[in-house]
C-alpha positions in Angstrom: 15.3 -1.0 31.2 13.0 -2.4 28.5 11.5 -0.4 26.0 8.0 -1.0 25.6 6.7 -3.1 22.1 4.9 -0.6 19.4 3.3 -2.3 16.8 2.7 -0.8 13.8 -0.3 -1.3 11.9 -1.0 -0.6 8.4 -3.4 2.4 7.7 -6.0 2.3 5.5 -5.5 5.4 2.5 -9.0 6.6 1.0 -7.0 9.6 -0.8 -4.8 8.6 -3.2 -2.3 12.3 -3.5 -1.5 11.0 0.0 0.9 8.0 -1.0 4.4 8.7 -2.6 6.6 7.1 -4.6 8.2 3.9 -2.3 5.3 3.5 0.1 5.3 0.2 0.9 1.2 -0.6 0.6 -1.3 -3.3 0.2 -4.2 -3.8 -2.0 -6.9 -5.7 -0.6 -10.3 -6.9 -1.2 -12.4 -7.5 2.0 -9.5 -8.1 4.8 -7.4 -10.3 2.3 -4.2 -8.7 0.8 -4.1 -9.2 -3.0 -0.8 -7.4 -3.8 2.0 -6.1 -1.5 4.7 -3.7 -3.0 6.0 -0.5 -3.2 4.4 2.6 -5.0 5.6 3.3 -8.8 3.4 6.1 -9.7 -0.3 7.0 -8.5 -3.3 8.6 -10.1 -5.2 10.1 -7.9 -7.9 12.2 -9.9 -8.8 7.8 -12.0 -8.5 6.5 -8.4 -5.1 4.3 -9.6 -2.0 3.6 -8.3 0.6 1.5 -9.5 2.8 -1.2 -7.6 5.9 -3.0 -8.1 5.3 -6.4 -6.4 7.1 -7.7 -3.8 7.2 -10.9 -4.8 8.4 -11.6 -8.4 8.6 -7.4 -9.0 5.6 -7.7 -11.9 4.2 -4.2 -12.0 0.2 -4.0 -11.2 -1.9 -1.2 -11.5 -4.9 -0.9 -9.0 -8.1 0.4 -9.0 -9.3 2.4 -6.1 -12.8 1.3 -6.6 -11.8 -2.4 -6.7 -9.1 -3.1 -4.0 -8.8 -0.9 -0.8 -5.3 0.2 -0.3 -3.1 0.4 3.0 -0.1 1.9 3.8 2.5 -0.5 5.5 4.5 0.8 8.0 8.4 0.5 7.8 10.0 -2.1 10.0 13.4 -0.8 11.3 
């Protein structure tokens, strides 16, 4: 028996208190992913979160009102 193929898509967060510390979550601008990490600390009342990159671990904060921000699913 074959299980049948889920694919998880990311999902878009408009309210910041809804991420946690660890997310895994993309900043983007348009459809084009800026930054990829995982969530250090959020701010919801600015509109900022911050990330720890991926790639090369630098921290970034974002701006809500620049980037739009999507939660990554886990892979397992």
């Amino acid at each position: 028996m074959t299980l049948p193929t889920i694919t998880a898509t990311p999902t878009r967060i408009r309210n910041l208190g809804a991420l946690r510390r660890g997310d895994a979550v993309e900043a983007r601008i348009e459809n084009d992913v800026q930054y990829r990490g995982r969530v250090v600390r959020t701010a919801p009342g600015v509109g900022l979160v911050w990330i720890r990159e991926d790639e090369g671990g630098d921290r970034r904060t974002v701006s809500q009102s620049d980037y739009s921000i999507w939660r990554v699913p886990e892979v397992a």
